[in-house]
KOLZA-321868 format. One record per residue (C-alpha): residue number from 1; residue in one letter; y, z, x. Coordinates in pm, 1 decimal. Example, Ala and Ser with C-alpha at 12.3 -4.5 7.8 and 13.67 -1.06 7.14 Angstrom:
BEGIN
+------+------+----------+----------+----------+
! resi ! resn !       c2 !       c3 !       c1 !
+------+------+----------+----------+----------+
!    1 !    a !   -450.0 !    780.0 !   1230.0 !
!    2 !    s !   -106.0 !    714.0 !   1367.0 !
+------+------+----------+----------+----------+
REM end
This chain:
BEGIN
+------+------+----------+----------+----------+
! resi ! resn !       c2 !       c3 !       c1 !
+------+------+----------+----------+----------+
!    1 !    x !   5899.2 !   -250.3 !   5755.0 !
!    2 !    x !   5967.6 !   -577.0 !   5945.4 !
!    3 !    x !   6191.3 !   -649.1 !   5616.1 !
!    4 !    x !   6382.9 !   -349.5 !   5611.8 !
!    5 !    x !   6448.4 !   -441.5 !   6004.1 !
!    6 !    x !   6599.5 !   -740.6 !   5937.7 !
!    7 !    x !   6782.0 !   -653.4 !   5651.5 !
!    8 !    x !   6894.0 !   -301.0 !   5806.9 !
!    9 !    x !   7065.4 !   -528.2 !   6117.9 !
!   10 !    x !   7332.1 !   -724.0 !   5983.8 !
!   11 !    x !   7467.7 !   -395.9 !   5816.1 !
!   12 !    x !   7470.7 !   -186.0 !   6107.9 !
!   13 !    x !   7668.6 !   -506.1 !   6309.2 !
!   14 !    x !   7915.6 !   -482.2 !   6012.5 !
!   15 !    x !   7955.4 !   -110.3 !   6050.6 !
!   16 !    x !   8009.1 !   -105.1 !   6381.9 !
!   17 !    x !   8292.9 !   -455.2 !   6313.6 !
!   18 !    x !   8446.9 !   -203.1 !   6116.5 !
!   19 !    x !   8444.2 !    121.4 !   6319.1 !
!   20 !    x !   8574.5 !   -120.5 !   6613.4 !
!   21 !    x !   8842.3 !   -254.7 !   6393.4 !
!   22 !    x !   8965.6 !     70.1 !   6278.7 !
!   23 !    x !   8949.4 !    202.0 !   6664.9 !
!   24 !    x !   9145.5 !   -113.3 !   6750.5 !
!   25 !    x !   9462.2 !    -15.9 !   6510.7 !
!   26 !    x !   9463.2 !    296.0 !   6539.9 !
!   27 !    x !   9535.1 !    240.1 !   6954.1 !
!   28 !    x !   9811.0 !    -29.2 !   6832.9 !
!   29 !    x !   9971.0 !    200.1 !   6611.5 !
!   30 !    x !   9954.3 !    485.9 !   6903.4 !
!   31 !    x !  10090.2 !    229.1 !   7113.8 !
!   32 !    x !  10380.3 !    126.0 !   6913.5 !
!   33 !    x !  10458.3 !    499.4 !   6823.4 !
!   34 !    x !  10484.1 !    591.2 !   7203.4 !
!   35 !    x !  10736.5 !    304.2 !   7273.5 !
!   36 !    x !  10941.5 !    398.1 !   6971.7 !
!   37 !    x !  11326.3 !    544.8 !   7063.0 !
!   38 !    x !  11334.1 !    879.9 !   7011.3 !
!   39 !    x !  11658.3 !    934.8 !   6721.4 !
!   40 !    x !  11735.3 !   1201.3 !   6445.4 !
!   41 !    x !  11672.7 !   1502.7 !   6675.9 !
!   42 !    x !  11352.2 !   1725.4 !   6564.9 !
!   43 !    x !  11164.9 !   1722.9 !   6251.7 !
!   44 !    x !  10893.7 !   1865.9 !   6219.1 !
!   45 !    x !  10619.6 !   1696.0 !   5964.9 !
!   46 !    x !  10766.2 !   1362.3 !   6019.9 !
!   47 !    x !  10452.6 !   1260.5 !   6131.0 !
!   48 !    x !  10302.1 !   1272.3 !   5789.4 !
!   49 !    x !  10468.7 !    908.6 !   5729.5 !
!   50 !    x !  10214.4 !    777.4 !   5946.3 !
!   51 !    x !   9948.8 !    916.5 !   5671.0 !
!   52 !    x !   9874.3 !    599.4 !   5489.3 !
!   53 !    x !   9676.2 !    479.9 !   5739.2 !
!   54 !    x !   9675.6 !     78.7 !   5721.2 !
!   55 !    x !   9630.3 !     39.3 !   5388.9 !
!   56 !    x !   9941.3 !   -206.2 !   5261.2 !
!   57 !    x !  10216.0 !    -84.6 !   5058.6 !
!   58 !    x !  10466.7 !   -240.0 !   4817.1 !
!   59 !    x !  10807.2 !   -125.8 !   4711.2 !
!   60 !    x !  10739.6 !     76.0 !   4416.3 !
!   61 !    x !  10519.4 !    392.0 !   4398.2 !
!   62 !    x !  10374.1 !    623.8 !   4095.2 !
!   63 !    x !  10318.5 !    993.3 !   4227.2 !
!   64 !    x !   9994.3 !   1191.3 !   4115.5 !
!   65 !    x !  10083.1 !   1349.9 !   3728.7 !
!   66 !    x !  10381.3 !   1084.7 !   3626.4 !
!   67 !    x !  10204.5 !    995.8 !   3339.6 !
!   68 !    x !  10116.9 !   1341.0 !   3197.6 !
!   69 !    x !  10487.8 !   1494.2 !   3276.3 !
!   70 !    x !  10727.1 !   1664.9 !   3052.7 !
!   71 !    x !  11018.8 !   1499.0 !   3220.5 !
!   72 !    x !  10961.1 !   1182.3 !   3373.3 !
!   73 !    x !  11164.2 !   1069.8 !   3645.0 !
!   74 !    x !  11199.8 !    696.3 !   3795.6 !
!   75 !    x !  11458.8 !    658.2 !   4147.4 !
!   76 !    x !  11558.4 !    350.8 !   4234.9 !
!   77 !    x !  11788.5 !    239.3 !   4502.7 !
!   78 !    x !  11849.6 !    -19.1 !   4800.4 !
!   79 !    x !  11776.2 !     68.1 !   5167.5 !
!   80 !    x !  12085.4 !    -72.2 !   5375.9 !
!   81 !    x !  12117.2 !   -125.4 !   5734.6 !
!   82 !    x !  12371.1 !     48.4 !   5938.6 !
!   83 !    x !  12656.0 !   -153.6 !   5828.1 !
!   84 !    x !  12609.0 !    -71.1 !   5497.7 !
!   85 !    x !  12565.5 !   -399.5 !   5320.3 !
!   86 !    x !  12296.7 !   -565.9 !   5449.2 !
!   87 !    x !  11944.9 !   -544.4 !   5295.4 !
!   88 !    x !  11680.3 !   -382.0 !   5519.7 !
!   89 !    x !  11328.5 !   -482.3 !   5461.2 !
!   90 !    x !  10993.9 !   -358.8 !   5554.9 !
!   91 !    x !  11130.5 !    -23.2 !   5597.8 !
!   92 !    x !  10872.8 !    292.0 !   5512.2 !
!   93 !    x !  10982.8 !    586.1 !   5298.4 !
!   94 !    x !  10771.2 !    894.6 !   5265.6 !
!   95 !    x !  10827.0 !   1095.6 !   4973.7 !
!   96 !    x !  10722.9 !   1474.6 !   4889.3 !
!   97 !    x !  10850.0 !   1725.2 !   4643.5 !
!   98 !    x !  10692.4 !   2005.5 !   4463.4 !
!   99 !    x !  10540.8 !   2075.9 !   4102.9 !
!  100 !    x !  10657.5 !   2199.5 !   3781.7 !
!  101 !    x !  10646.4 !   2483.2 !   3891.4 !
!  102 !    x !  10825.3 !   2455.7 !   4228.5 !
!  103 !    x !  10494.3 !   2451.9 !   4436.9 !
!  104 !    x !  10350.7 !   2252.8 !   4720.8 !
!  105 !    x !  10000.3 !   2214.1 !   4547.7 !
!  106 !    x !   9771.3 !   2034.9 !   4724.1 !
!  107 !    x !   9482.8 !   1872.9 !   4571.0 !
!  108 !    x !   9116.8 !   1995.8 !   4602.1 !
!  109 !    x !   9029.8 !   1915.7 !   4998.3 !
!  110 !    x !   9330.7 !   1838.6 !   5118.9 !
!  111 !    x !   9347.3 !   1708.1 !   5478.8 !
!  112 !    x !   9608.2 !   1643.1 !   5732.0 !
!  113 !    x !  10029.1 !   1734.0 !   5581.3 !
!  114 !    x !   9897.0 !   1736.9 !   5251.1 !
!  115 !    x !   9825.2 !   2103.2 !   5312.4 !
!  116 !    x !  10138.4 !   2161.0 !   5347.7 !
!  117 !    x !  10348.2 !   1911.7 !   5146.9 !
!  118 !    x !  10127.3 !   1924.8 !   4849.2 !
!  119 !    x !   9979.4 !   1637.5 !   4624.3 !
!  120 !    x !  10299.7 !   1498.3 !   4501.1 !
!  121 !    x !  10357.9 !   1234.6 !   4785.2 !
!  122 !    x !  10388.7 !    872.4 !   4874.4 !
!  123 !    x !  10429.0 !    629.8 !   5075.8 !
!  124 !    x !  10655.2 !    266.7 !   5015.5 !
!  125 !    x !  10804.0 !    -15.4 !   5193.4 !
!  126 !    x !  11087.3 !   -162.7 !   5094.2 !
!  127 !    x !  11094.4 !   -535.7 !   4966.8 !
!  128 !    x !  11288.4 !   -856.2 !   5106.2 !
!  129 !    x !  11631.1 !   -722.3 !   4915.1 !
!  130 !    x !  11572.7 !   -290.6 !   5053.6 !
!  131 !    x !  11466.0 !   -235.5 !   4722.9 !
!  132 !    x !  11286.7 !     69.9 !   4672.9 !
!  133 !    x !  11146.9 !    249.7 !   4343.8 !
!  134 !    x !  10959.7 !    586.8 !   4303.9 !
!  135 !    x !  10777.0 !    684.2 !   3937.6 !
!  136 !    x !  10730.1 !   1029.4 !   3948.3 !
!  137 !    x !  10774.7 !   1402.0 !   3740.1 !
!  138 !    x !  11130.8 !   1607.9 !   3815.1 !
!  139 !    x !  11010.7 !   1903.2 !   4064.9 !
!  140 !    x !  11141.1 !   2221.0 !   3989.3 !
!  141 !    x !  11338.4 !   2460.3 !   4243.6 !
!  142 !    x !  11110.4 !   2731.0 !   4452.0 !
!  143 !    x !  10971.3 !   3009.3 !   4227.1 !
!  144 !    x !  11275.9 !   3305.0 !   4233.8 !
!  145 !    x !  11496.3 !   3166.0 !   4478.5 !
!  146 !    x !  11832.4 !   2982.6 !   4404.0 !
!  147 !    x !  11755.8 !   2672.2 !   4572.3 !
!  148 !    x !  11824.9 !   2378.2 !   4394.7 !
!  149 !    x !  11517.2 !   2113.6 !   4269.4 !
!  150 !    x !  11510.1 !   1842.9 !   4548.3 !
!  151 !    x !  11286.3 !   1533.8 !   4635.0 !
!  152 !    x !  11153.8 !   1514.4 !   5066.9 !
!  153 !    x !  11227.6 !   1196.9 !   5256.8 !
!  154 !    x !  11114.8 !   1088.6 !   5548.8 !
!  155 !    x !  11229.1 !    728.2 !   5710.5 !
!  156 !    x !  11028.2 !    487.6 !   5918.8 !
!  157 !    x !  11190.6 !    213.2 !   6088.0 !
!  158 !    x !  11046.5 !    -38.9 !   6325.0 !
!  159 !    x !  11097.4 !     23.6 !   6702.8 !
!  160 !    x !  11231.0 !    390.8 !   6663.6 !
!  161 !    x !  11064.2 !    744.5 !   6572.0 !
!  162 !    x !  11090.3 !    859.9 !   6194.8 !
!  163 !    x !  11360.3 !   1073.9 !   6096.4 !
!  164 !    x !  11416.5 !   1292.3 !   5775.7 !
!  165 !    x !  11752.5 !   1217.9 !   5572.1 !
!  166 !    x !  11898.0 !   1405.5 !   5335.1 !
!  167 !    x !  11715.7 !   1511.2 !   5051.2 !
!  168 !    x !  11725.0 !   1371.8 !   4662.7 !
!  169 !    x !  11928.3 !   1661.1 !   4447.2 !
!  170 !    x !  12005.9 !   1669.3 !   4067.2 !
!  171 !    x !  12424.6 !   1655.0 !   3991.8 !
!  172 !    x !  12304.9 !   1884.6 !   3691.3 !
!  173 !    x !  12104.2 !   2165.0 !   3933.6 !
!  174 !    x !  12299.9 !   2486.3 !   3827.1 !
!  175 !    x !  12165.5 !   2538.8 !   4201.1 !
!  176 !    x !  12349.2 !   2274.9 !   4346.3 !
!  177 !    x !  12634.9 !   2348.0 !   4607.2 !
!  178 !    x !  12946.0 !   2259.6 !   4619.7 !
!  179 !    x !  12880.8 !   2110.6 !   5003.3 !
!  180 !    x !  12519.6 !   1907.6 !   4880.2 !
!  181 !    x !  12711.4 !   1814.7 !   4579.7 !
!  182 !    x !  12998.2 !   1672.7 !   4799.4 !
!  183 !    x !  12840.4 !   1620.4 !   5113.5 !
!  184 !    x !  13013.9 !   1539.6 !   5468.5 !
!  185 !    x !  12774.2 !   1437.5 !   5687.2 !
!  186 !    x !  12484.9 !   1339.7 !   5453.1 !
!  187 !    x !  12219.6 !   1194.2 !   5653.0 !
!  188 !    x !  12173.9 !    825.5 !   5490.1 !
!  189 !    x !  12424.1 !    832.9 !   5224.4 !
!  190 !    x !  12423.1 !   1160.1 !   4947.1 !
!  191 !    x !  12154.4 !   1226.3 !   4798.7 !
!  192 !    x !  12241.4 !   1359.3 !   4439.4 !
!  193 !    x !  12125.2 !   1155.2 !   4159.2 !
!  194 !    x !  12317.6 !   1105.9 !   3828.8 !
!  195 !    x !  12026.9 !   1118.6 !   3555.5 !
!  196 !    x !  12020.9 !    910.3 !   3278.4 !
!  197 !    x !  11785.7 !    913.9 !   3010.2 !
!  198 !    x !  11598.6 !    626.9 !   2964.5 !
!  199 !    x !  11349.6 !    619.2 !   2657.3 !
!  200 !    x !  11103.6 !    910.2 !   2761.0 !
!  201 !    x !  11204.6 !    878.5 !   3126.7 !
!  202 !    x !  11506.9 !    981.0 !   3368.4 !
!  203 !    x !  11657.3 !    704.0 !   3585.0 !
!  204 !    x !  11861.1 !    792.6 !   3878.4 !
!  205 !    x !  12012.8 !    533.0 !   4158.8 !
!  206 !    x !  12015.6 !    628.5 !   4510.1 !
!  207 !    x !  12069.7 !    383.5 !   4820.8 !
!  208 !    x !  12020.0 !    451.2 !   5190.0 !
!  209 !    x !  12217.9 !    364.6 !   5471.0 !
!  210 !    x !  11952.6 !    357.5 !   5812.7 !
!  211 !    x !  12127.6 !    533.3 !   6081.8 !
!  212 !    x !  12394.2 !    693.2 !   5886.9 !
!  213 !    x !  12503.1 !   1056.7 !   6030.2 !
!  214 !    x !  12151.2 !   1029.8 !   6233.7 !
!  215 !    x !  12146.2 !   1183.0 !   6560.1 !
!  216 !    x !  12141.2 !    916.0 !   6874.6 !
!  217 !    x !  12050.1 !    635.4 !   6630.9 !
+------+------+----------+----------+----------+
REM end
């Protein structure tokens, strides 16, 4: 018993290091997301970019299922700042989009957005050049409706509140308008990609302008 004491102490000092630690950022990050300047008007499930918790991120992500799809799709791009040229780095992209067959399917206990935005989602952060890349399967549009295929993102900058831009479209969608196809006020830049095919996969290049057609940015 007196062994199990000792050894049972330095464990429960541990746990509680970590408990504290986690306690400790989670009141910086609400701290930091209370100061943030409010921009891009509302949206709701924004929020779900804070869903990665601390855990780090890099600048390329693979999505639940890209290695078992039919049609595999890899978007790649460069995050700008506002002036359109100059690399932004550290920036955090949240992606979400639905299944083969056009469904939000969450996995098996899902908690928090993932409810609602299903298993196909991810978080980056864009390298020391804004360069960005997302591995994932081509979602298909909502079960009888004529809304074209499209890819959720939501945009995390430093110092302000995260914002939604516009979202990632095919140029071969028969569901594609002509006003997302040709866009006037796209939020960050136009979002329709220009497949190629690439070996067994789909490339398409998109880059993001931060701030672009966003509300009191």
């Amino acid at each position: 018993m007196h062994f199990q004491s000792q050894f049972s102490r330095p464990l429960f000092l541990s746990y509680l290091f970590i408990v504290a630690s986690i306690s400790w950022f989670s009141c910086i990050r609400a701290q930091s997301q209370n100061q943030d300047r409010h921009v891009g008007g509302p949206c709701e499930g924004c929020e779900a970019v804070y869903e990665y918790s601390d855990r780090p991120l890099s600048s390329s992500i693979t999505l639940p299922g890209y290695d078992t799809a039919q049609t595999k799709l890899i978007i790649y791009g460069v995050v700008f700042e506002k002036d359109g040229h100059t690399p932004a780095d550290d920036v955090v992209l949240y992606f979400y989009h639905t299944d083969a067959n056009g469904i939000y399917q969450p996995s098996p206990g899902a908690r928090g957005w993932e409810k609602r935005h299903g298993a196909l989602r991810g978080w980056l952060r864009t390298d020391n050049n804004g360069a960005y890349e997302i591995k994932t399967n081509r979602p298909a549009s909502y079960p009888n409706r004529n809304i074209p295929a499209h890819i959720h993102v939501t945009i995390k900058e430093h110092g302000l509140t995260p914002y939604y831009i516009t979202d990632y479209y095919y140029s071969d969608d028969p569901f594609l308008t002509d006003d997302q196809r040709d866009p006037k006020n796209a939020r960050g830049g136009s979002g329709v990609l220009h497949l190629i095919k690439n070996g067994v996969h789909w490339t398409g290049e998109r880059n993001i302008i931060l701030g672009k057609n966003i509300p009191d940015y």
